[in-house]
C-alpha positions in Angstrom: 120.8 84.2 -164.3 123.6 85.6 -166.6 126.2 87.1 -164.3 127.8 88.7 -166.4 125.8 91.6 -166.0 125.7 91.3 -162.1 126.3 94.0 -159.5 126.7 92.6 -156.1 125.4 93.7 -153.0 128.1 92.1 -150.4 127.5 91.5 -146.8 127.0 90.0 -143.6 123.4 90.3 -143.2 123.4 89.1 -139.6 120.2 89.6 -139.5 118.5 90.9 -142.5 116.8 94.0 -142.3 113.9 96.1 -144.8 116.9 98.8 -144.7 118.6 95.6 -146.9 115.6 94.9 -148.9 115.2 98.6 -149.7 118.4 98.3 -151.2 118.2 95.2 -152.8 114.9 96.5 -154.3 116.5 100.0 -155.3 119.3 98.3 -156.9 117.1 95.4 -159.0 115.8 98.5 -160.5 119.2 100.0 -161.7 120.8 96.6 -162.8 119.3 93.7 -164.5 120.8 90.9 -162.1 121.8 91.1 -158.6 123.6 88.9 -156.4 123.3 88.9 -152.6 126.8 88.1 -151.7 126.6 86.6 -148.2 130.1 85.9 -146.2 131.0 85.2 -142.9 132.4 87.8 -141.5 135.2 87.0 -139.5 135.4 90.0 -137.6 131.7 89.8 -136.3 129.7 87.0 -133.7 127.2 85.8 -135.8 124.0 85.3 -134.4 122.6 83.0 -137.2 125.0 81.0 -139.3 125.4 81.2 -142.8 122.8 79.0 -143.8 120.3 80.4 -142.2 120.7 84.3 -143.3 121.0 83.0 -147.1 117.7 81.0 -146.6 116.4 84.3 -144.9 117.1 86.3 -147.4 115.8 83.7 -150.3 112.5 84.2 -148.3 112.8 87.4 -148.4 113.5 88.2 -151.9 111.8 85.4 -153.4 109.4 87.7 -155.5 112.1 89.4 -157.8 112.8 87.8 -160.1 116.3 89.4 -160.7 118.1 88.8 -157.6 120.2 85.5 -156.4 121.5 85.0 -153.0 124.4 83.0 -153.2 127.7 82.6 -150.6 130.9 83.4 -150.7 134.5 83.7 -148.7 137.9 85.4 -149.1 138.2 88.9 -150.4 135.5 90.2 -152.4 137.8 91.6 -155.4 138.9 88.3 -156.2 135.1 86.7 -155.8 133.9 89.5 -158.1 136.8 88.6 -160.7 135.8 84.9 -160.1 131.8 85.7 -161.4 133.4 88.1 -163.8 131.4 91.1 -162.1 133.0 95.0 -161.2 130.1 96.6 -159.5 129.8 96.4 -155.8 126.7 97.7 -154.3 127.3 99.6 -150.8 124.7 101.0 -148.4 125.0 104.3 -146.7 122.5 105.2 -143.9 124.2 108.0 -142.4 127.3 110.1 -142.9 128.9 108.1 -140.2 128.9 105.2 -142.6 130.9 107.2 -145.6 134.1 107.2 -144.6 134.6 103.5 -143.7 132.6 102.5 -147.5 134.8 104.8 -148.6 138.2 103.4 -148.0 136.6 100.1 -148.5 135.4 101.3 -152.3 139.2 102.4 -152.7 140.8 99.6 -151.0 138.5 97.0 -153.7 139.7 99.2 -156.9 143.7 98.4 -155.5 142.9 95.4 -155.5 141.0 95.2 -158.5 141.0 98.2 -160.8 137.9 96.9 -162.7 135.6 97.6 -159.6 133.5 100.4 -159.1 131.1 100.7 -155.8 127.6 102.6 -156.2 126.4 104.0 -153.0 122.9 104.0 -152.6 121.0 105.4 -150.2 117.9 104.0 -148.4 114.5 105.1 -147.5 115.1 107.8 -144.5 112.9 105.7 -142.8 115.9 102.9 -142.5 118.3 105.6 -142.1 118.8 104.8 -138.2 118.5 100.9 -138.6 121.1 98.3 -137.9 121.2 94.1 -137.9 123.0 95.2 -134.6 120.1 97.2 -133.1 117.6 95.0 -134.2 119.1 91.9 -132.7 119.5 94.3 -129.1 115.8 94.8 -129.6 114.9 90.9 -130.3 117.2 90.1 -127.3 115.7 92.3 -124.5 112.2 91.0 -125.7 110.9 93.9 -127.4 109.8 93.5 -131.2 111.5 93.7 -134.5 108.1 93.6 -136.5 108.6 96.8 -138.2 112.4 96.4 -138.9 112.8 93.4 -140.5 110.7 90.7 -143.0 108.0 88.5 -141.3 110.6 85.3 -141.9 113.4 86.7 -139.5 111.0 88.4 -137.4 109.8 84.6 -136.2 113.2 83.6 -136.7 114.4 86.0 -134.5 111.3 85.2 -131.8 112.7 81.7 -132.1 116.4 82.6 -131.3 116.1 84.7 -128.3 112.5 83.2 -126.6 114.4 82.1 -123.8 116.4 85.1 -122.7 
């Protein structure tokens, strides 16, 4: 893949959800490579490690043939300078999530004037969806079928079977 023609769609992806694969899938369409930028967030409990959400999202995206998952930690200006990328793909679901993207788009371009963050919006039918709500969901046993890819809906199964 030639990243030099790479937007990046950054995140935690604790789990993944289809609201991230509508988003992956809407941005493959506007840009002719993607990179899944999964970090740790250090902020956030993970529920699956590293590892395991890049392998989950591999699975999940293994059919475009566009899009590369890939790792990374630190601040995500200087990993965009590092693949020599400046566009940052951001998520918004609700209004709720503008204002925080926002000051994250304008915090990125301080730190790296060459970055610019398109917002994309997902189906309305992923509007209300959260990794957060679908791993409350897994937890108190119900099911995440229709949230999330087959691969971290057993994965998910797996995790909390015993709770």
């Amino acid at each position: 893949m030639d990243r030099n023609f790479s937007a990046v769609y950054p995140g935690s992806f604790d789990p993944p959800t289809n609201g991230h694969l509508d988003i992956i899938t809407r941005a493959s369409n506007l840009f002719p490579n993607i990179i899944v930028a999964v970090t740790d967030n250090v902020n956030k409990r993970h529920t699956f490690a590293l590892q395991e959400r890049i392998d989950l999202l591999r699975k999940s995206t293994k059919y475009f043939k566009n899009v590369e998952v890939l790792s990374f930690s630190g601040l995500l200006a200087d990993y965009l300078k590092k693949i020599n990328s400046f566009v940052l793909i951001r998520g918004l679901r609700a209004l709720s999530d503008f204002e925080y993207e926002f000051q994250m788009a304008l915090m990125n371009r301080k730190l790296n004037k060459k970055i610019e963050t398109i917002f994309l919006t997902p189906d309305q039918s992923y509007t209300f969806l959260s990794s957060s709500m679908v791993k409350e969901i897994a937890m108190l046993g119900g099911s995440a079928k229709t949230f999330v890819p087959k691969c971290v809906e057993l994965e998910l199964k797996k995790r909390f079977r015993n709770r």
